[in-house]
C-alpha positions in Angstrom: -9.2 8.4 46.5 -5.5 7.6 45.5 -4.9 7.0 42.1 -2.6 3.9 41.9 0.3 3.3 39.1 0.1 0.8 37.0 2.5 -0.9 34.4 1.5 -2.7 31.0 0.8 -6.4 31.1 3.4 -6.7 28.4 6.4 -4.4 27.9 8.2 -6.1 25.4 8.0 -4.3 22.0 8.5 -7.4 20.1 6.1 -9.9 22.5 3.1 -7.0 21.8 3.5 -7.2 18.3 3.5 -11.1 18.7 0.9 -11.1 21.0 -1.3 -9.0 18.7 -1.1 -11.3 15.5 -1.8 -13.6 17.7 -5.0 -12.2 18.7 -5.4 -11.3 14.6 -5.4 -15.1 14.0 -8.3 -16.4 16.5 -10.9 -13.4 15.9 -10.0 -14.0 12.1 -11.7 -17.4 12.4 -14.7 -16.1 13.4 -15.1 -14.1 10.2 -16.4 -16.8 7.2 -15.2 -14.2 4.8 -11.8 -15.4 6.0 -11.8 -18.7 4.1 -11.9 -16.6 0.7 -8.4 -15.4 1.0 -5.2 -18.0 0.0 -2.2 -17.7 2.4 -0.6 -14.5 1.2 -3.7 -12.4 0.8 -4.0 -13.2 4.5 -0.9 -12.0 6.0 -1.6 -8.7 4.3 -5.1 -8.6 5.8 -3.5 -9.3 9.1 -1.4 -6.5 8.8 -3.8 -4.6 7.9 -6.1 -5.6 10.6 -3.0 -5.0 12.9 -3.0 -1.2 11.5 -6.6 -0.1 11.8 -8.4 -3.3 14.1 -11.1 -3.0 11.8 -11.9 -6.6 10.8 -15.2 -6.1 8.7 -14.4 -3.2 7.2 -11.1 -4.8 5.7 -12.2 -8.3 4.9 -15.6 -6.5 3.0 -13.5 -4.3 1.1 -10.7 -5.5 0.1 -9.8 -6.6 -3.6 -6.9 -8.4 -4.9 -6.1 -9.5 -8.6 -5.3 -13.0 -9.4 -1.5 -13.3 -8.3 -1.5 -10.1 -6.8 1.0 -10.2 -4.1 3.5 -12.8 -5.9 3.9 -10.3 -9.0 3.9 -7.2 -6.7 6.8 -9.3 -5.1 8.6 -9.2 -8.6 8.6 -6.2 -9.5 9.9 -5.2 -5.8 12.9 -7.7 -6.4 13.5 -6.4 -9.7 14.3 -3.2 -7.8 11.1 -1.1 -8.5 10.1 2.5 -8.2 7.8 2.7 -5.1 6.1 5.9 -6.8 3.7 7.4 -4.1 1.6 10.4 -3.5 2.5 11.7 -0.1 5.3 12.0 1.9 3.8 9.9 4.6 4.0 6.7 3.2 7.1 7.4 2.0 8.3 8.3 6.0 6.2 5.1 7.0 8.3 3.0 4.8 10.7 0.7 6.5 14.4 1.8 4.7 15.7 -2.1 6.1 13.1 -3.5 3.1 14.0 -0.7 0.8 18.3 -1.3 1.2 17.5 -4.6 1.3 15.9 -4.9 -2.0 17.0 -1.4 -3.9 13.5 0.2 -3.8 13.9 4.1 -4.1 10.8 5.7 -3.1 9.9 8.5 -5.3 7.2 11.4 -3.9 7.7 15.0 -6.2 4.6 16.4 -4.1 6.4 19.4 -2.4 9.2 20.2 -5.7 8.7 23.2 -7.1 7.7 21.9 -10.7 5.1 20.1 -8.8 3.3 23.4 -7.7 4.3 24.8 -10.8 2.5 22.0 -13.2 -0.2 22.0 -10.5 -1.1 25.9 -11.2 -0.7 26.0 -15.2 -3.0 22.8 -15.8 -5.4 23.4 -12.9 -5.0 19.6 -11.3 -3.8 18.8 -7.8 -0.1 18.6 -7.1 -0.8 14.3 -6.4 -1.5 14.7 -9.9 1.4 16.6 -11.2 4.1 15.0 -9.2 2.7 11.4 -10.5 2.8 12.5 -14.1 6.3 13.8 -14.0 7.4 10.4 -11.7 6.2 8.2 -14.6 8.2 10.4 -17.7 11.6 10.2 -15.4 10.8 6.6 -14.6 8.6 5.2 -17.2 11.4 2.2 -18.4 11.7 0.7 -15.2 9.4 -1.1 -12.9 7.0 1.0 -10.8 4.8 0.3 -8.1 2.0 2.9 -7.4 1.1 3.4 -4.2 -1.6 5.8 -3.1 -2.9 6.1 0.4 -4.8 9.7 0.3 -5.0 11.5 -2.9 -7.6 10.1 -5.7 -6.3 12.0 -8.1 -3.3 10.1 -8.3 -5.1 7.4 -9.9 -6.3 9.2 -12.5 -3.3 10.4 -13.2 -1.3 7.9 -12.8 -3.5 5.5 -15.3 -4.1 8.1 -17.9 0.1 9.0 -18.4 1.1 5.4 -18.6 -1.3 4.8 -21.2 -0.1 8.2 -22.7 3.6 7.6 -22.4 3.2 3.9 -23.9 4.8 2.4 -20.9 4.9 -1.5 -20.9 2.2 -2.4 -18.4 3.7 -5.2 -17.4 6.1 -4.0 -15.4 3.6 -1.7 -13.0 1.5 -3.0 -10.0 -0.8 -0.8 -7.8 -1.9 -0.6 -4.3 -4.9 1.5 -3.7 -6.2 3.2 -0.4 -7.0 6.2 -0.9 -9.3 7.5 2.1 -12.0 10.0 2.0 -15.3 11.2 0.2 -14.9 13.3 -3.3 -14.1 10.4 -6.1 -12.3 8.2 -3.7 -14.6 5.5 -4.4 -14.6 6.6 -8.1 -11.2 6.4 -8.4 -10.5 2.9 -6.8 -13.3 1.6 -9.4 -11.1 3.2 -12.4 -8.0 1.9 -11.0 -9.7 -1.4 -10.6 -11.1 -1.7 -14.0 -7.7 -0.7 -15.7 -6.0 -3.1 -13.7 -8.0 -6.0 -14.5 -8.8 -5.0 -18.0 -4.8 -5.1 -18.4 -3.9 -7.9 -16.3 -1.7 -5.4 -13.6 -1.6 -6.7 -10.2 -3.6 -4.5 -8.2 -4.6 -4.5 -4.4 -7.6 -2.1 -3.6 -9.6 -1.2 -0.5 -12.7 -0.2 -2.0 -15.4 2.4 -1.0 -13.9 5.1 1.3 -12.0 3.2 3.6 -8.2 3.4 3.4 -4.9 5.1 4.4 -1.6 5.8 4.0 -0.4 3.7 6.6 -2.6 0.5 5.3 -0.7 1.7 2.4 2.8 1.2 3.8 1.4 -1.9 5.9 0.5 -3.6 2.5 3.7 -3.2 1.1 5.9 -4.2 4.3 3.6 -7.3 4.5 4.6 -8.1 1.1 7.8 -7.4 1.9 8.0 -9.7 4.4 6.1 -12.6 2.5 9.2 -12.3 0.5 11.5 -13.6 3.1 11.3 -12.9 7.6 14.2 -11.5 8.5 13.2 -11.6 12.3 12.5 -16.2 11.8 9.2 -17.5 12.5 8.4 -16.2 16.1 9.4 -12.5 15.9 7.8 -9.8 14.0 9.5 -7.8 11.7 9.4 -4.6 13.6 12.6 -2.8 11.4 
């Protein structure tokens, strides 16, 4: 039997993406959870959707603070610290958004200080590169963004409280994936963030990643202003 070649349907980089968030929209209705998000919560749970195609497990499990996206926004424009705990998301990150806006994105999981912290106090290296991010950084705004590591969290809570750093000037995203306190660690991230009024956005229980990480933050980004208009994706 010959096999016969086939092309795609669509071939257009930019007409797929459209295409897809398209699709996003209509199955979206379908879901009753839906109607609990406002606007912006929304295009972020698109993109996320867009990431993983998982609808459920997104709209069940993910957690915004009052404001969330709005204040993350802020912070962002007033040229924040993307401090994250791997490489990845900092690779994933789109460097048009971070020009644009003057976001330097700060990962000290591979320096040598890192290991070196790592090995005298017995932690991870996600935990000594996030404790020595917040000392070099701790007057300006920061944005935490974890997509694998739950240690991060912990650290990353406990040395702002220990350094005295004004809260008000931090926002999290949260998705780390896995098993061993990954759901632990969203719930203490959670709790901190509401018991201090910090704008969080967590995908609770063990769902997550680092590239819903970096899809969280270019939908913000993109919330903020569409470079590409109001029929073309912002693919940069």
């Amino acid at each position: 039997m010959e096999f016969k070649q086939e092309q795609p349907p669509i071939n257009i980089g930019a007409d797929i993406s459209v295409r897809s968030f398209e699709m996003i929209e209509e199955e979206l209705k379908e879901y009753p959870k839906s109607s609990e998000f406002n606007h912006e919560e929304i295009e972020v749970i698109s993109r996320l959707i867009h990431t993983s195609t998982c609808f459920d497990q997104v709209l069940n499990n993910i957690y915004f603070t009052p404001d969330a996206i709005p204040k993350l926004q802020k912070l962002l424009l007033d040229k924040a610290k993307i401090i994250v705990d791997v490489n990845m998301i900092k690779v994933g990150l789109s460097s048009f958004y971070l020009d644009t806006y003057g976001n330097e994105v700060v990962c000290y999981i591979n320096e040598p200080f890192t290991y070196e912290e790592a090995e005298k106090n017995k932690t991870t290296r996600s935990y000594a590169a996030v404790v020595e991010a917040i000392k070099r950084h701790k007057n300006e705004p920061m944005v935490f963004a974890c997509g694998n590591a739950p240690t991060f969290i912990y650290a990353a809570i406990n040395t702002l409280l220990d350094e005295g750093v004004d809260l008000s000037k931090v926002a999290f995203i949260l998705f780390p994936v896995g098993f061993v306190n990954v759901v632990e660690s969203k719930d203490y991230g959670k709790r901190f963030c509401e018991q201090f009024d910090i704008p969080c956005v967590v995908m609770e229980g063990r769902f997550g990643s680092s590239t819903m990480t970096v899809a969280t933050l270019h939908a913000t980004y993109k919330l903020i202003k569409d470079y590409d208009g109001d029929k073309k994706y912002n693919g940069k």
